[in-house]
C-alpha positions in Angstrom: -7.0 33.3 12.1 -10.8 32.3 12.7 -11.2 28.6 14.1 -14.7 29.0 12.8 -13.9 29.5 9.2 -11.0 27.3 9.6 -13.3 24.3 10.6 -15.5 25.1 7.5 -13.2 25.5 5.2 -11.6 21.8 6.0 -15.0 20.6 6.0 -16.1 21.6 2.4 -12.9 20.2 1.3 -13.9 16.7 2.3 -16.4 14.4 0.4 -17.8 12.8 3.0 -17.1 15.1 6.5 -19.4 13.6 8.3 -17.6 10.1 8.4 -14.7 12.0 10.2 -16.5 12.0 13.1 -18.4 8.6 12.7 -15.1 7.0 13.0 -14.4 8.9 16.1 -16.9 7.8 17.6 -16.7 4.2 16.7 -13.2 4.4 18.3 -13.7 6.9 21.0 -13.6 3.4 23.6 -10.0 2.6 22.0 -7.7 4.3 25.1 -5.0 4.3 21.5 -7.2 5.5 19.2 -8.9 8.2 20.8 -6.1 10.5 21.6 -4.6 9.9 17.9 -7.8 10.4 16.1 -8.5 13.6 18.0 -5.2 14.6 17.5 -5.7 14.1 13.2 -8.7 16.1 13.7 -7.3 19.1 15.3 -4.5 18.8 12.4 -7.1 19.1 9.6 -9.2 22.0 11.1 -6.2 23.8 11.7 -7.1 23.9 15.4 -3.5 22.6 16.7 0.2 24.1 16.0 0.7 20.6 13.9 -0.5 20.0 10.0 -1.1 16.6 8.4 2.5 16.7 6.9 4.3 17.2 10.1 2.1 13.9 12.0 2.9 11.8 8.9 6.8 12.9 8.5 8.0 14.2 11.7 7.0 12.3 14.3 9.2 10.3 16.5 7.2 6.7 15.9 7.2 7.1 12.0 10.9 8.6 12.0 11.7 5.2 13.4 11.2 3.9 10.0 11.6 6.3 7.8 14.7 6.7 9.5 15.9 3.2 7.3 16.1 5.0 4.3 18.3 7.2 2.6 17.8 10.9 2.0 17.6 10.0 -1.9 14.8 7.5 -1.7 12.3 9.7 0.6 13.2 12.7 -1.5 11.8 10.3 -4.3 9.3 9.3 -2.5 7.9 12.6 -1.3 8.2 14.5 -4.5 5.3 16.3 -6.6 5.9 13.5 -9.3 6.2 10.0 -7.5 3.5 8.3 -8.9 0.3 7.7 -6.7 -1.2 10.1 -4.0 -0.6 10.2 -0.7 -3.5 12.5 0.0 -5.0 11.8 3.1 -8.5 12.2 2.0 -7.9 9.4 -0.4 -6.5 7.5 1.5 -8.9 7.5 4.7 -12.1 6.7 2.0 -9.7 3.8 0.4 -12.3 1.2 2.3 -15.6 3.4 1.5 -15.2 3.7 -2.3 -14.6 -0.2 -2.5 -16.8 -1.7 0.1 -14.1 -3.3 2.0 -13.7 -4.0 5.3 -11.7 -1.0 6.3 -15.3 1.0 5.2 -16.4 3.3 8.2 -20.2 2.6 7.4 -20.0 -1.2 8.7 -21.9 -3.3 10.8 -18.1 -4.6 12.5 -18.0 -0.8 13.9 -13.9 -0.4 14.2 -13.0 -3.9 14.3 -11.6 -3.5 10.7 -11.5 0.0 10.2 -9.1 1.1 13.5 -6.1 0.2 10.7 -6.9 3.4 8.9 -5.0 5.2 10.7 -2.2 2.8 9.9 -2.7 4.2 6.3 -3.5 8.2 6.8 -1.2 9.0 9.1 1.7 7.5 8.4 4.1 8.7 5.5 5.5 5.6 4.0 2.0 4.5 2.4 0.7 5.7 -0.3 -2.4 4.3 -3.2 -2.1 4.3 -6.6 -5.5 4.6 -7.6 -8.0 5.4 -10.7 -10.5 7.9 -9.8 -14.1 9.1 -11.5 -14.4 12.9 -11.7 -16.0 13.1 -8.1 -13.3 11.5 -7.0 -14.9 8.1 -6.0 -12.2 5.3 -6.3 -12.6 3.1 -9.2 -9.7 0.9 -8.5 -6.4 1.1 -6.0 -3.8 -0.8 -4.7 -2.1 0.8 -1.0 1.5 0.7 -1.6 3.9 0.8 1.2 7.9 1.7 1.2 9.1 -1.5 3.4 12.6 -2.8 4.6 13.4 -6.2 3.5 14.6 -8.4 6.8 17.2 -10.0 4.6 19.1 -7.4 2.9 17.9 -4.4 5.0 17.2 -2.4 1.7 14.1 -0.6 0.6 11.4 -2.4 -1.1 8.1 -0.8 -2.0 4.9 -3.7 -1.8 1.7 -3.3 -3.8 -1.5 -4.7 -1.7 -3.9 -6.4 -4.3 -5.9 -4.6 -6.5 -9.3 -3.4 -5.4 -12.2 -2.8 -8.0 -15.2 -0.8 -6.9 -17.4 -2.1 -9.9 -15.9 -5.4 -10.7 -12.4 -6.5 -12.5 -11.8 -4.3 -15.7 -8.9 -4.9 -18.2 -8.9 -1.0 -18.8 -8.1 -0.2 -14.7 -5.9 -3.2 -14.5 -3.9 -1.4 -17.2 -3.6 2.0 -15.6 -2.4 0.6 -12.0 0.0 -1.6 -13.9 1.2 1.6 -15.7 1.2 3.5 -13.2 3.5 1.0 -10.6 5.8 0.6 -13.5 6.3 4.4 -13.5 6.7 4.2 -9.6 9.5 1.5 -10.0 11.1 4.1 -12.5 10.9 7.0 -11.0 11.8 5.4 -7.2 14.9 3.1 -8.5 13.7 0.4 -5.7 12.0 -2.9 -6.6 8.0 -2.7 -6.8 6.6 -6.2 -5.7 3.3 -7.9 -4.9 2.3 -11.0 -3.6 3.0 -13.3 -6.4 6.2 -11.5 -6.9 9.9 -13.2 -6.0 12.5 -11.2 -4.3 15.8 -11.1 -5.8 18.5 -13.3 -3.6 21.6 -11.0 -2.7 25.3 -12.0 -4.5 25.8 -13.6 -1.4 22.9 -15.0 0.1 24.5 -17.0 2.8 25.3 -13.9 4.6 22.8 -11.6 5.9 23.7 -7.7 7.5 23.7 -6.6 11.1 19.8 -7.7 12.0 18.7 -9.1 8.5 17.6 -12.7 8.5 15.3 -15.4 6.3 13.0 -17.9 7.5 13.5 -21.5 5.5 10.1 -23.2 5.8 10.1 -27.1 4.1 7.0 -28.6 4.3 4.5 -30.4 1.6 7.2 -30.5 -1.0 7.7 -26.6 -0.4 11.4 -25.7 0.3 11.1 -21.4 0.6 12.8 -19.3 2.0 11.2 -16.7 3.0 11.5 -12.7 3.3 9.6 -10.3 6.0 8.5 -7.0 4.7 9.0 -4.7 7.8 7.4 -1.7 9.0 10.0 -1.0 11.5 7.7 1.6 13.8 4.6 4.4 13.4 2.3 6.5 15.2 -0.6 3.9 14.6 -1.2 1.3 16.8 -2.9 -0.8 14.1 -2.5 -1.2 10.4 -4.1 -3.7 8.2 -2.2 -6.7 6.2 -4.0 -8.3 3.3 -3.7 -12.6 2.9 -1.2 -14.0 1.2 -1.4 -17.4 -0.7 0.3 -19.4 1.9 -0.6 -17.6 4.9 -1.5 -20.8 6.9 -0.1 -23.9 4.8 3.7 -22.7 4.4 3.6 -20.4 7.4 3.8 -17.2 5.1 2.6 -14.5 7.3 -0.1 -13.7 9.3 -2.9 -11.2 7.7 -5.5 -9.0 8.7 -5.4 -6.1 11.4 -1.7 -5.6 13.1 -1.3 -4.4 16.5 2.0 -2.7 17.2 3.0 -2.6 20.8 5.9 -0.5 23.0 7.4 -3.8 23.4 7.2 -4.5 19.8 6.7 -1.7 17.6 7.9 -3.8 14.0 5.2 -5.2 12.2 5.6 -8.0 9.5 3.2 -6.1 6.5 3.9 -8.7 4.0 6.4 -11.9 3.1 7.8 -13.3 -0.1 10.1 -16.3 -1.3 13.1 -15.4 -2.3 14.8 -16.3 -5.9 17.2 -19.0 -4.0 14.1 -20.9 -2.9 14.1 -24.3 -4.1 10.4 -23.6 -4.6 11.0 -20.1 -6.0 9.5 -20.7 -9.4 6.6 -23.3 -8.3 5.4 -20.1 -6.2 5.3 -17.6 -9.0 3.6 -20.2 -11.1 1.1 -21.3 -9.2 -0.4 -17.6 -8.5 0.1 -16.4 -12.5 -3.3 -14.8 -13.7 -5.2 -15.3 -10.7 -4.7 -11.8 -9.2 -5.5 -8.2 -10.4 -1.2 -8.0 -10.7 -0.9 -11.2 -13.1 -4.2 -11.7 -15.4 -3.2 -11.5 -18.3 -5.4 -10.0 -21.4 -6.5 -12.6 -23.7 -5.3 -9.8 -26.6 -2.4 -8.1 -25.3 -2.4 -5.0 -27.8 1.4 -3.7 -29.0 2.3 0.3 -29.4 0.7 -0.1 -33.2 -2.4 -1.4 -31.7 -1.8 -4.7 -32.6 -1.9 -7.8 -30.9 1.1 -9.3 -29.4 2.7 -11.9 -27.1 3.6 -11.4 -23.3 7.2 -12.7 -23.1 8.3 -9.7 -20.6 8.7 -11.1 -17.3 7.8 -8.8 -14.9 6.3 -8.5 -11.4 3.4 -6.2 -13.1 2.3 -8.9 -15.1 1.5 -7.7 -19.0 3.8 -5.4 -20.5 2.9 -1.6 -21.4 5.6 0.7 -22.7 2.8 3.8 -23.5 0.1 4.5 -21.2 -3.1 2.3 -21.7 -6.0 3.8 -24.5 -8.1 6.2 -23.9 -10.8 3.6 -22.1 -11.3 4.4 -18.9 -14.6 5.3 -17.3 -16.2 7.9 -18.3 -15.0 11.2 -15.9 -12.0 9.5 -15.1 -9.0 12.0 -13.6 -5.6 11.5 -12.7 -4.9 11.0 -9.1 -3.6 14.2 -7.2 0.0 14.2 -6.3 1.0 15.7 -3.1 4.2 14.3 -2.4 
């Protein structure tokens, strides 16, 4: 073994190595960050007895959650054909392809960015993405296997659709293929933020440790559900807003810090299909995210035109996979389990 060739080896393999060590240093000050980041780093140049896989799997922070699962649903989860990547290279560029806050080239240094980590290293996040044949990121949405607080069963949320050059109908359509596929395949719900969670037979009665929070206030009535992260390695991760953040007490958005003293962190929330308000919230949100525009032409499997009467948290139905329409170099997404 040669560090030397080790070093270059990982280097060539990355698009943009150089930003591996601008983000060190915009978090070398973070007494959290530092240690971790330099400990990712000695993982991808090979220059430690730990690989990517064990950090994001094995260790003890990130067991803590995936812990909450069964053996079936992370065998899903982790195999070759689960739709989505989980590549860490993909997923630490998820802010630089799109311009987003989470960019490392930024004038906010690692105000935003520090949640990366949040992403690459741990195991329960992956991106379903559309890629141009460099590998850029045409459009993504970060997807997360979560514990509802209610039911204490798996639930996998889809963070809003990103577009690197501007809404397309054509990119829309392969995300919401491809999350339909990832329901499929995983057998556990796929929600977004203008989704509605199913109530149990018996909502009145919650497991060991679930619970609801019933907010009534401006002719709302909700109840609503917390989408856990239950523990992980990073001590930040990043939350995108949801509608009601602030005027029904929905959640609270942005960058997480997890602590010792509290290592759960609430990534998202959602009403619950007992809600009194249940159906006013789906309403008010339909076609005004990437999940739930809906194309003025829907086309049929003839290549038709149709009409959307398939409820369904993806918005517009697709039984095939979308036309041949995407941009030009376009390649499926790497699956590495």
């Amino acid at each position: 073994f040669c560090p030397d060739v080790a070093v270059r080896s990982a280097l060539l393999e990355w698009r943009n190595p150089e930003l591996l060590f601008r983000y060190y240093d915009d978090n070398r000050q973070d007494e959290r960050m530092a240690p971790l980041i330099r400990r990712w780093l000695r993982a991808i140049f090979q220059l430690s007895g730990e690989t990517l896989r064990e950090i994001r799997r094995a260790s003890a922070a990130n067991r803590r959650h995936l812990d909450m699962f069964s053996e079936e649903v992370l065998e899903r989860w982790y195999a070759e054909d689960c739709p989505g990547t989980s590549q860490t290279k993909t997923l630490f560029m998820v802010g630089e392809d799109a311009g987003s806050c989470l960019r490392v080239i930024s004038s906010e240094g690692s105000r935003y960015n520090k949640a990366l980590m949040g992403y690459v290293l741990q195991s329960h996040v992956r991106v379903l993405v559309v890629t141009d044949n460099v590998g850029r990121v045409m459009a993504r949405s970060v997807i997360r296997l979560l514990l509802r607080s209610d039911t204490r069963e798996p639930v996998i949320f889809a963070d809003p659709m990103f577009f690197t050059l501007g809404f397309s109908y054509e990119l829309q359509a392969e995300l919401l293929y491809q999350a339909r596929a990832l329901q499929e395949h995983m057998g556990v719900p796929v929600v977004h933020a203008c989704s509605v969670l199913a109530a149990p037979p018996e909502p009145g009665s919650c497991p060991e440790g679930g619970y609801v929070r019933r907010v009534t206030e401006l002719d709302y009535d909700v109840v609503w559900v917390e989408l856990l992260e239950c523990d992980g390695v990073a001590p930040y991760t990043y939350s995108e807003e949801l509608p009601y953040d602030e005027l029904l007490q929905q959640h609270t958005a942005g960058v997480l810090t997890r602590t010792a003293e509290q290592p759960q962190l609430v990534i998202a929330v959602l009403p619950r299909s007992d809600s009194p308000s249940a159906d006013r919230y789906a309403r008010e949100r339909q076609g005004l995210t990437g999940w739930t525009i809906v194309p003025e032409k829907p086309r049929d499997d003839a290549g038709g035109t149709r009409t959307n009467n398939h409820r369904s948290y993806f918005g517009p139905a697709t039984a095939e996979p979308p036309p041949d329409s995407l941009p030009e170099g376009f390649v499926a997404p790497a699956l590495d389990g």
